[in-house]
C-alpha positions, 0 to 999 in steps of 0.5 A, a space after each residue: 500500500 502506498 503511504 505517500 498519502 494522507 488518511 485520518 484514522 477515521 477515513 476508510 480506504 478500501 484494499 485496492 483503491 489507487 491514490 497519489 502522492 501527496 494526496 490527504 484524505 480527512 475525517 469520516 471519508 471513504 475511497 471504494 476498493 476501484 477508485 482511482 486518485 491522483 497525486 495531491 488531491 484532497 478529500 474534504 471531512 464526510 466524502 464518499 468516492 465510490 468504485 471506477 471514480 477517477 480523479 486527476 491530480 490536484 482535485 479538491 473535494 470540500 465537505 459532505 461530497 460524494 463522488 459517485 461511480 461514472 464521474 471522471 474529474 481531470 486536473 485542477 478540479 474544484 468540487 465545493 462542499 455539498 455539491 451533488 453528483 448523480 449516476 442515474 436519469 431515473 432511480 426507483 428504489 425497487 428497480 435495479 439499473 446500476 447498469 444504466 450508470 451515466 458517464 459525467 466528466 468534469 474537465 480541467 480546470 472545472 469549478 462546481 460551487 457549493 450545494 450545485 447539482 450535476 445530473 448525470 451524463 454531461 461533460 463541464 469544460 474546462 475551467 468552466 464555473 457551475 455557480 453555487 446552489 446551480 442545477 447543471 442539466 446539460 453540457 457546459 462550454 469551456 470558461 462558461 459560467 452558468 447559475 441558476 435553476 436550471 443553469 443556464 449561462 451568464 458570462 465568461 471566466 478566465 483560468 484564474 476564475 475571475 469574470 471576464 469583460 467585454 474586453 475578454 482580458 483577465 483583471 488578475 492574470 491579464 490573459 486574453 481570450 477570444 470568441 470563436 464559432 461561440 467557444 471562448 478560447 485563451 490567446 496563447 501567443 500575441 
């Protein structure tokens, strides 16, 4: 097992789960036996991270969050605490369907703010931001930023996470950006 990570001794780590280096795992967490985490992730009190999870490096999962099987998080990601993943369009109880899991990828980058929903089957691009208390029902541009019930877009974020203006520059890191076919895109070289 590797011990290049951190789990309280409240956590529980299934046999098998794969986490990286320089990962923390805090209290009343739970990592299932075929979840997979990179290095430098942090898990937040009372996170649940079921089986074939996969999350890059760098993720940070706040408090009360479960990461439920069929969601894929790549680098940078930020999931704010209580924020809620579903896996299936149409649970009943009585009705087994955990073949009908749906596969929600949350690209680099990506933010989803405290207490917002993600209903399963949608891909959030890269560094986009999902506003806080947001139902997120379909697909998110990369940058986008979207609030509301459901979410709906309401403006442009730049990779520091600063709310970009007409001019499309960043206020914080002076990068620019660029609309193309209606995908805001960052200006590598001027």
């Amino acid at each position: 097992m590797n011990k290049e990570y951190y789990a309280h001794k409240t956590a529980i780590i299934d046999e098998g789960a794969q986490i990286g280096s320089g990962t923390k795992i805090w209290h009343f967490s739970h990592v299932m036996d075929s979840a997979q985490m990179g290095k430098n992730c942090i898990l937040g009190q009372n996170v649940f991270v079921g089986n074939k999870v996969k999350l890059g490096n760098n993720v940070k999962v706040q408090n009360n969050v479960s990461v439920y099987e069929g969601v894929i998080c790549e680098d940078d990601v930020f999931l704010g605490p209580s924020m809620v993943f579903t896996n299936v369009i149409n649970p009943r109880s009585s009705v087994e369907r955990k073949d009908e899991f749906k596969t929600t990828l949350v690209k680099r980058g990506a933010t989803i703010g405290a207490n917002a929903t993600i209903i399963c089957g949608v891909t959030l691009g890269k560094y986009c931001m999902v506003g806080a208390g947001a139902v997120v029902t379909k697909d998110i541009p990369p940058f986008a930023l979207v609030t509301g019930v459901p979410a709906r877009q309401t403006g442009w974020v730049s990779r520091s996470g600063e709310i970009l203006g007409d001019d499309l520059s960043c206020p914080m890191s002076g990068e620019k950006y660029c609309l193309e076919d209606g995908e805001l895109k960052l200006i590598e070289n001027e």
